[in-house]
C-alpha positions in Angstrom: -57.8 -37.4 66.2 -55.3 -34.0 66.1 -56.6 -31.3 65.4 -53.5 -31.0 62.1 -54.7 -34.6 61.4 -58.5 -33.2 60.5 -57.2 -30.4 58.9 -55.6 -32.8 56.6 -58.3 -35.2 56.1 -60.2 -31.8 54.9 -56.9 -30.4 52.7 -57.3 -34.0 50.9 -60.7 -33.4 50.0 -60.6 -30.0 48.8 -57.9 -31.4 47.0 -60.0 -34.3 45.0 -62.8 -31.9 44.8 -61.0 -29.4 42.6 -59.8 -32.3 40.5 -63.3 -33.7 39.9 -64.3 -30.6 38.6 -61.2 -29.8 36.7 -60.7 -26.0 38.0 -57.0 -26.2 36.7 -54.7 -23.7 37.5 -52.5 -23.3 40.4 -54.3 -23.0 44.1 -53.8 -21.8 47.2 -54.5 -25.3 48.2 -51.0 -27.0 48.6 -50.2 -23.9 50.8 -52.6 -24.0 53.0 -52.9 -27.7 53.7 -49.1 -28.9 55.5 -48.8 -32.6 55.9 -50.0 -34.2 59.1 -47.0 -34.9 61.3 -46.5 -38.9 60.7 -46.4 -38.7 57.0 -46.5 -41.6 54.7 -43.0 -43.6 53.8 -41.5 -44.7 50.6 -42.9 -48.2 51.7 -46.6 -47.4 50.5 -45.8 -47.7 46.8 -49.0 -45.4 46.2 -47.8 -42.0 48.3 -45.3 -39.9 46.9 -44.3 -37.7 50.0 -47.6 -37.1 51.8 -50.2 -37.2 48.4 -50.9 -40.4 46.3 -50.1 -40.4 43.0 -53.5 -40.2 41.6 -54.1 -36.9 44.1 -50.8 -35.7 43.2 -52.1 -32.1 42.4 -52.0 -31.9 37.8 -50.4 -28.4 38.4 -46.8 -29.7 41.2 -45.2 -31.0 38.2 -46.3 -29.3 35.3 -43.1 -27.4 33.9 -40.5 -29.2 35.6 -36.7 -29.4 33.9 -35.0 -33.1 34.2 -31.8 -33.4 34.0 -31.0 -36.8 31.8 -27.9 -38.3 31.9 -27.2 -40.8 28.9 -23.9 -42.2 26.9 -25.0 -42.2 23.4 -22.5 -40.0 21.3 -22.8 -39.5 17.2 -25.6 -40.5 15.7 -27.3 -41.6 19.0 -27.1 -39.0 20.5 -28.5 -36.8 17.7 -31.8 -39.0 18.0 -32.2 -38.6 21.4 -31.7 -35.2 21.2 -34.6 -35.1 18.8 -36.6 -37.5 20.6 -36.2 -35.2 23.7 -37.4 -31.8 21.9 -40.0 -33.8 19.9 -41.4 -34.9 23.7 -40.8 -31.2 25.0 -42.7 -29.6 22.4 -45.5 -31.9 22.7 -46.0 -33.3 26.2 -49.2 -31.7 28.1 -47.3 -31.1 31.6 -44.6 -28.6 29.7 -41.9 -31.0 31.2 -38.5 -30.5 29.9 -36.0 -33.1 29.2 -32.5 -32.1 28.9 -30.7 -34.5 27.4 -27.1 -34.5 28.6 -24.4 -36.6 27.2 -22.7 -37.6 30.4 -19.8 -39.9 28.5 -19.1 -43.5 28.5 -20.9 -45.9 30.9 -18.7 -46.0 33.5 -18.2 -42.1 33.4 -21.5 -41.8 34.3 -21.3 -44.5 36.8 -18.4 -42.7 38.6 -20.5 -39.5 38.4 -23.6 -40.6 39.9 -21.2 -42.4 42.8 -19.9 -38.5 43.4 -23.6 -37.5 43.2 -24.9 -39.8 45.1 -22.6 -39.1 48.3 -22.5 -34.7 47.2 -25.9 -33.9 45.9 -27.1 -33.3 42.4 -28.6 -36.1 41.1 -30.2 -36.0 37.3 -33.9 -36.7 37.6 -33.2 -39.7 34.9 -30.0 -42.2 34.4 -28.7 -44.6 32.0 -27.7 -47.4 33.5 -26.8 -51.5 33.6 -29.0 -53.5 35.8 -25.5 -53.8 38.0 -24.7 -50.0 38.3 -28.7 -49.7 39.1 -27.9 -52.0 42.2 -24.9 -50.4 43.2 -26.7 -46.8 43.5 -29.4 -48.6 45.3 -27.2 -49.9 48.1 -27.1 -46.3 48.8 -30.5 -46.5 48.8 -30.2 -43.4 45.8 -33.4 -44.9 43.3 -37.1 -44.9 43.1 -39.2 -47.8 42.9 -40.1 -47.9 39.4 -42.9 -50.5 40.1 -44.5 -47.2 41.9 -45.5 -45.4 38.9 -46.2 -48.8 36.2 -48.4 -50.0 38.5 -50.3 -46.4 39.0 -53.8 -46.6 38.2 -53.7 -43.4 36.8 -50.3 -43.1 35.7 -48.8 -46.6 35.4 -48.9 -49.0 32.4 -52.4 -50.9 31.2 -52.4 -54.7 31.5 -52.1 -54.9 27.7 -49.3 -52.3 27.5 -47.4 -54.6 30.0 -48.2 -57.5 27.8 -46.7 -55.9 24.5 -42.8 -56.1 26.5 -40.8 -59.0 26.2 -41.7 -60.8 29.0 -37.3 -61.2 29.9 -36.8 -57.7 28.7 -39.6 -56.3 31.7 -38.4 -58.5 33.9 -34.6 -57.8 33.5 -34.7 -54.8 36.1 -36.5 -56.1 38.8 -34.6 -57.2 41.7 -34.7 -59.9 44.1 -31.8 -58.1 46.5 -34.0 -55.3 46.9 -37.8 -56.9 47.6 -38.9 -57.1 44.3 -37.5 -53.1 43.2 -38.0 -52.2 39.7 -34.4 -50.4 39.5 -34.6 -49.5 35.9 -36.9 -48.9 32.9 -35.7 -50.7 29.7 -35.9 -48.6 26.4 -33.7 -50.8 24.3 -31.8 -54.3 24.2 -29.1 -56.2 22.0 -28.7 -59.9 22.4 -26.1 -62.8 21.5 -26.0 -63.5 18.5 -24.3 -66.5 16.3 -22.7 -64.7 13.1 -22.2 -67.3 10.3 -20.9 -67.4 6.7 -24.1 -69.3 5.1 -21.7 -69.7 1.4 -19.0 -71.5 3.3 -21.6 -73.9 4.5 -23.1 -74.3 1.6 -20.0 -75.4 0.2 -19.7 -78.0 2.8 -23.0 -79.6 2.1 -24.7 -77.6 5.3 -28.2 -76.1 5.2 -28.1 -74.0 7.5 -26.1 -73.0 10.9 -26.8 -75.5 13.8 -28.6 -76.0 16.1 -26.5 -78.2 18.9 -23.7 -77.4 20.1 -22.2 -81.4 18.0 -23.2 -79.6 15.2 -21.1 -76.1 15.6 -18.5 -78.8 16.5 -18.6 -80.7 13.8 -19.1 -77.7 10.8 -16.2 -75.7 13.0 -13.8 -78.5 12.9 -14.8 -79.4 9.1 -13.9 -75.6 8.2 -10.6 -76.1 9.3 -9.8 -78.9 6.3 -12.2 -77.1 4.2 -11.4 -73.4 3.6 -13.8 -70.7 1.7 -13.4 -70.6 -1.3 -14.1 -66.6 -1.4 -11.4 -66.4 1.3 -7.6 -65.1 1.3 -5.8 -67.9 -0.5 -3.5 -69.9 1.1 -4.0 -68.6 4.8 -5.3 -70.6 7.6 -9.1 -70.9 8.3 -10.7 -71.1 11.5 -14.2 -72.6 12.7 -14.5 -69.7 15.7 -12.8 -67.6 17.2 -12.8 -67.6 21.4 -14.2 -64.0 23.4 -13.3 -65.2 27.1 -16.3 -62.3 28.0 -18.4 -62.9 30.9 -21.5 -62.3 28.2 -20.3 -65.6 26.4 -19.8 -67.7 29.3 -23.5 -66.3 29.8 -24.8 -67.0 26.6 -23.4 -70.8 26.3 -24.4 -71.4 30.2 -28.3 -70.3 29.1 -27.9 -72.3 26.0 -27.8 -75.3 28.2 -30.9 -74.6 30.4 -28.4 -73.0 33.4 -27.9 -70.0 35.0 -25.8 -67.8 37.0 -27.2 -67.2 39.7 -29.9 -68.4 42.0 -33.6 -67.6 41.9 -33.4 -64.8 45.0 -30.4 -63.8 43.5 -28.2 -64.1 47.1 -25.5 -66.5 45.3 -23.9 -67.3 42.2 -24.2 -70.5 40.7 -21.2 -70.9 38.7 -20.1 -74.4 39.1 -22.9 -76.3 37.7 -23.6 -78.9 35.5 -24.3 -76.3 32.7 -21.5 -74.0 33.3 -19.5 -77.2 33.6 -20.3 -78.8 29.8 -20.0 -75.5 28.1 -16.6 -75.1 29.6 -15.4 -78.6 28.9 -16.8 -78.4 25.5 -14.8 -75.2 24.8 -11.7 -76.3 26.4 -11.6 -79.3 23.3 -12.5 -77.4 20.4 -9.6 -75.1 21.2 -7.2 -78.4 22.1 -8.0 -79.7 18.9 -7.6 -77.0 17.0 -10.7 -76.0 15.7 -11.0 -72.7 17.5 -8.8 -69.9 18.5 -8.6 -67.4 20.6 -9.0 -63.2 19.1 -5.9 -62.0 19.2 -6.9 -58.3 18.4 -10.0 -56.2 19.7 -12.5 -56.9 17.2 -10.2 -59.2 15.2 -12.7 -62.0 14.6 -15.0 -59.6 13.0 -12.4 -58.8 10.9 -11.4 -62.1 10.3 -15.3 -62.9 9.8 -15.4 -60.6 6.9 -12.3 -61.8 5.0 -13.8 -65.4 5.0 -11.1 -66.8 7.2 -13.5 -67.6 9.9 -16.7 -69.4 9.8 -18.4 -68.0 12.9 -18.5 -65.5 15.7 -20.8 -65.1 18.3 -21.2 -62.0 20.1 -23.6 -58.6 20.3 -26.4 -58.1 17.8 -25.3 -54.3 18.4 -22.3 -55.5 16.2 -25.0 -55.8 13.1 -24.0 -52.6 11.3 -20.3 -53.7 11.4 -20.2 -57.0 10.1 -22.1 -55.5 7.1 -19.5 -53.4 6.7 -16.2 -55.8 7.1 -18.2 -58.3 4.8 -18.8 -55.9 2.3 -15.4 -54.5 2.1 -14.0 -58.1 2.9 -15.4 -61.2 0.7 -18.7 -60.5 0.3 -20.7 -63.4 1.0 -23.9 -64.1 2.2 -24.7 -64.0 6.1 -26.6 -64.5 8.8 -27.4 -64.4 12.2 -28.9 -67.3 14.2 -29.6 -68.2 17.8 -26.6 -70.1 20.1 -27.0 -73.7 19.5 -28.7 -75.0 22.4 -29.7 -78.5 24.5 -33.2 -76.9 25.7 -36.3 -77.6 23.4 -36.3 -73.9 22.4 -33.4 -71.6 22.2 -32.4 -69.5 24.9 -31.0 -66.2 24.1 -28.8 -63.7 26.3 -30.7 -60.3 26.2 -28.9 -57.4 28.0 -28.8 -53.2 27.6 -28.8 -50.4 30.3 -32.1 -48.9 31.4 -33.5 -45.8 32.7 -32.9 -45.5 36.1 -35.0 -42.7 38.6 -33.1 -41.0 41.4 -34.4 -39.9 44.2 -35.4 -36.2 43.7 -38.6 -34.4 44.1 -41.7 -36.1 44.1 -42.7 -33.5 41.0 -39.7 -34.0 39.1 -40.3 -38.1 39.6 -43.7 -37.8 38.1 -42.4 -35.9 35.3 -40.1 -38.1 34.4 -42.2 -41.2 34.6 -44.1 -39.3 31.3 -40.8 -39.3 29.7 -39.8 -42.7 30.3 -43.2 -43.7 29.9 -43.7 -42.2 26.3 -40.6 -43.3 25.2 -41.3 -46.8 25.2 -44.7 -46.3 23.6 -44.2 -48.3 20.2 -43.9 -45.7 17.9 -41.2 -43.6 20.0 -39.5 -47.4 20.1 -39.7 -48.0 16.4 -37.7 -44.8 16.0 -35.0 -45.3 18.5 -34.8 -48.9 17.3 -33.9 -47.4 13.6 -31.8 -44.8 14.7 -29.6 -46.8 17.3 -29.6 -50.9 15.8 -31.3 -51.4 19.2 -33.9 -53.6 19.5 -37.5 -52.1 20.8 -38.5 -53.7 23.9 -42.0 -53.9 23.0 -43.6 -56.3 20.4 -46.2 -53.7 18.6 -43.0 -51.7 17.3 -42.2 -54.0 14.7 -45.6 -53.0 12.4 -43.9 -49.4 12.2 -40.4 -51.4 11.4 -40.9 -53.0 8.1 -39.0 -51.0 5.7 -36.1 -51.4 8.3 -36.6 -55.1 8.5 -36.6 -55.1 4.7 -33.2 -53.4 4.5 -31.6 -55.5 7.1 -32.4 -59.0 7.3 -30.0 -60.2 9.8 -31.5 -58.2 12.2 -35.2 -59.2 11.4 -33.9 -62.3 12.1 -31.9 -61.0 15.4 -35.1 -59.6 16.2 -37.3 -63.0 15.9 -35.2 -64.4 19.1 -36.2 -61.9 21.9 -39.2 -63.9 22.9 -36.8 -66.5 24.0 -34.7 -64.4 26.5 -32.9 -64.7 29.6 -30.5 -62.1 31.4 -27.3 -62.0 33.9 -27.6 -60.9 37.2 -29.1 -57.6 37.7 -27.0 -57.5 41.0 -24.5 -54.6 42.5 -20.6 -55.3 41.7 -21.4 -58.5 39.1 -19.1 -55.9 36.9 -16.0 -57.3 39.2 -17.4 -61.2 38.9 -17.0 -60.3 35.0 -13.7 -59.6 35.3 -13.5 -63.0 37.4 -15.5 -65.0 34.9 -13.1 -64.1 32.2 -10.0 -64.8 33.8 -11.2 -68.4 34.5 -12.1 -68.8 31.5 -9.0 -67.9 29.8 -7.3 -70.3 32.3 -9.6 -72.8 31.1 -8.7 -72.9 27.3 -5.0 -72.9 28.8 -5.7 -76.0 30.3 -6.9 -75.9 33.5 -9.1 -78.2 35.1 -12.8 -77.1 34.7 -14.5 -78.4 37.8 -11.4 -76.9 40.0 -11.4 -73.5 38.3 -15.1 -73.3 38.3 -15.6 -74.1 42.2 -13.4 -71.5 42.5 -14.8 -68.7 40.5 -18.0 -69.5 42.2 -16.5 -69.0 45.8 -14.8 -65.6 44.5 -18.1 -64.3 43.2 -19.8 -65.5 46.0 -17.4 -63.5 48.4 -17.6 -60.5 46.1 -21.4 -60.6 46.3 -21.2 -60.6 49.8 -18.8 -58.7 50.6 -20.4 -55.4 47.9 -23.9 -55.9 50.6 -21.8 -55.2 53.7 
């Protein structure tokens, strides 16, 4: 064995020793001990540079600044801005957060591209599961599964247990050996919006469940208009959103997916994808749909009474309370997408917290942001302050009053267990684009087999094409 290789060996010890005892303080240790000269890689999930985590001396990351790039603006941002100083003030390390609104989503994805090929990466990044991917083909992220699965610093069993299971699982990828890109600290999910007076009025209990149901009540609200709606105008049973995150939703409905299990093609022309299609393509033939023909027009149309459902974001919560109660005021609801599977199946999306690669100090510290964040109180509070949902089940029992004041999402909020995301995989923000257009061509008559082959062999090319 070298002689630096001993003297290693023996800095690690008197490394663990002072530990044990506690000493604290800052040593002379770290100095005096240089790493051996084959160090330990990123591919031993347990070594950050040439110390473990758990040996990772208490003192190399205490007072560290992180730069934290978000999008929330308004309101949202104001909480996080509290939630950061509340976690500065309080944290044991004397880690700083700084908060930095950053601007929209793909602001901050054009941002990190520049960072990632100049230099100066924030320590912490929002980010969809897709933009994740896309910095890790760059090879620009941590492994998040490093520091959950830390014996010291990671994530109990039972913590892990309190996620929703889809929610936890929505940032690990299959591309990139199992790579926890992300972090999730809140979600939305699809959502069916109905007018429960209109069906009332048309001898319904409640909003359906199969997808011959939302048929048959959309098609009977055509000859059977609200009564607390605009009289004399046109009603409607729904109105179409050609968005990628519908196709999604009704594909799910149906048992199906959208991609394949190690996520190395798109599965776009299936049996699934092909029903949902053809069943979409007729209700708008025979009239019993339409498409929005104005951003946001259906909620809009919603609240007037001229439409008996939407489907779309449960983010969208706070405004449909608003259009309802300046439009007809009625009673409303949300429920899951009608489905054929014995349970529903519900489309659960969001941007996580993604880590860059930085320091191995400034990593650790903020892992005990990111990591305190989603602890269920901190989770509660975001969820009230942004309409997100917590991604942890324990933050409902300091939820209650809100779930009191809003219903629809209590009821929004009863779904997650029975979620399923899209493809957590780099440029699936271009196969959006193409998952739209076909569908659009669709409802204009198109044939849906020929149309969905070949969307499938465009994503497919995409996919491959954003790995070279």
């Amino acid at each position: 064995m070298s002689t630096n290789r001993i003297l290693f060996s023996l800095c690690i010890l008197i490394i663990a020793l002072v530990l044990i005892f506690a000493l604290g303080g800052e040593t002379d240790v770290a100095r005096a001990c240089p790493p051996p000269a084959a160090t330990p890689t990123d591919a031993s999930p347990l070594f950050t540079n040439w110390l473990p985590l758990t040996l990772l001396p208490h003192w190399s990351y205490s007072g560290q600044q992180i730069p934290f790039w978000h999008p929330y603006s308004r309101a949202r941002e104001d909480a996080m801005m509290r939630m950061a100083n509340e976690f500065n003030t309080s944290n044991a390390w004397h880690v700083t957060i700084n908060a930095q609104y950053q601007g929209h989503y793909g602001e901050i994805y054009q941002k990190m591209l520049a960072a990632i090929a100049s230099g100066g990466l924030p320590g912490l990044v929002v980010a969809y599961q897709n933009q994740a991917a896309a910095y890790q083909l760059s090879n620009a992220l941590v492994d998040i599964n490093t520091y959950v699965n830390d014996p010291e610093w990671g994530l109990s069993q039972e913590a892990l247990d309190d996620y929703f299971p889809a929610i936890l699982q929505a940032d690990i990828s299959q591309q990139f050996g199992g790579m926890r890109m992300g972090f999730p600290t809140g979600r939305s999910i699809e959502v069916l919006y109905y007018n429960a007076d209109w069906l009332q009025e048309m001898g319904y209990d409640g909003p359906p469940t199969t997808w011959d149901q939302f048929r048959e009540m959309a098609c009977k609200a055509v000859q059977q208009p609200f009564s607390g709606g605009p009289a004399g105008e046109p009603s409607l049973g729904y109105e179409i959103s050609t968005d990628a995150s519908r196709f999604a939703s009704m594909v799910f409905s149906r048992g199906g997916d959208l991609i394949n299990a190690d996520m190395s093609a798109y599965t776009l022309n299936t049996s699934q994808s092909r029903a949902a299609m053809i069943f979409m393509q007729k209700l708008y033939q025979d009239g019993c749909a339409g498409m929005i023909t104005e951003k946001y027009g259906d909620q809009t149309d919603f609240g007037q009474g001229k439409l008996l459902f939407t489907i779309g974001s449960s983010s969208g919560l706070p405004y449909y309370k608003m259009v309802v109660a300046g439009g007809a005021d009625f009673a409303w609801s949300v429920a899951a997408l009608p489905h054929t599977t014995p349970d529903p199946v519900v489309n659960v999306y969001g941007a996580s917290v993604s880590m860059p690669k930085t320091t191995p100090d400034e990593q650790l510290a903020a892992w005990t942001f990111l990591k305190w964040f989603t602890q269920p109180e901190q989770q509660a509070a975001w969820a009230k302050a942004t309409n997100y949902f917590p991604v942890r089940r324990s933050a409902a029992q300091a939820m209650s009053d809100y779930f009191a004041q809003n219903p629809a999402y209590a009821a929004a909020f009863s779904f997650l267990p029975y979620g399923k995301s899209e493809p957590p995989v780099a440029c699936y923000d271009t196969v959006r684009m193409k998952i739209s257009t076909a569908y659009s061509s669709i409802l204009d008559g198109t044939d849906v087999t020929t149309t969905l082959a070949q969307l499938e062999t465009d994503a497919n090319a995409t996919l491959s094409n954003c790995h070279q």
